[in-house]
C-alpha positions as CSV (number, residue, x, y, z in Angstrom):
1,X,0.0,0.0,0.0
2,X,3.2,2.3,0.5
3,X,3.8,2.3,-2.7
4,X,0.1,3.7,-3.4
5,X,0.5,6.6,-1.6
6,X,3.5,7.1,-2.4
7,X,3.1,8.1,-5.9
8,X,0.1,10.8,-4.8
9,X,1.0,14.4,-5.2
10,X,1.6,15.5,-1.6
11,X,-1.3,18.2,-1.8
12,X,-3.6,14.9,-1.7
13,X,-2.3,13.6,1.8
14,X,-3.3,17.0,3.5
15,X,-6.4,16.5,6.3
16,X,-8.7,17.6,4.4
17,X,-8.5,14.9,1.3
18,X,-7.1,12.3,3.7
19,X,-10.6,10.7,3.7
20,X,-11.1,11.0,-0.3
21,X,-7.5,9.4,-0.3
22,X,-8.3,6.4,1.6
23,X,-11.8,5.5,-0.2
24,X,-9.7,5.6,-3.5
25,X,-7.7,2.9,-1.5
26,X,-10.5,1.1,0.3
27,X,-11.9,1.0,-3.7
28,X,-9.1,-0.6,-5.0
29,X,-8.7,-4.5,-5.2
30,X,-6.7,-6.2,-2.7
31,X,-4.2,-8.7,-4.1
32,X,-3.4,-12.1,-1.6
33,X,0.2,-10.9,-1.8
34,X,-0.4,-7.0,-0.1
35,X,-3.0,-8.7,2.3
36,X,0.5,-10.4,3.8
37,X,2.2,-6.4,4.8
């Protein structure tokens, strides 16, 4: 998942549009090999 984030622009992980941020993730299919970190 770090390697999600990690290619946001940083204006994206302010307070504000953390919660838009992490329904984008929570929307996104989990692979069996990201469950494991």
């Amino acid at each position: 998942m770090a390697r999600v984030i990690a290619v946001f622009p940083v204006d994206l992980l302010e307070p504000d549009r953390l919660d838009d941020v992490l329904i984008f993730l929570a929307g996104l299919p989990i692979h069996p090999e990201d469950r494991k970190q």
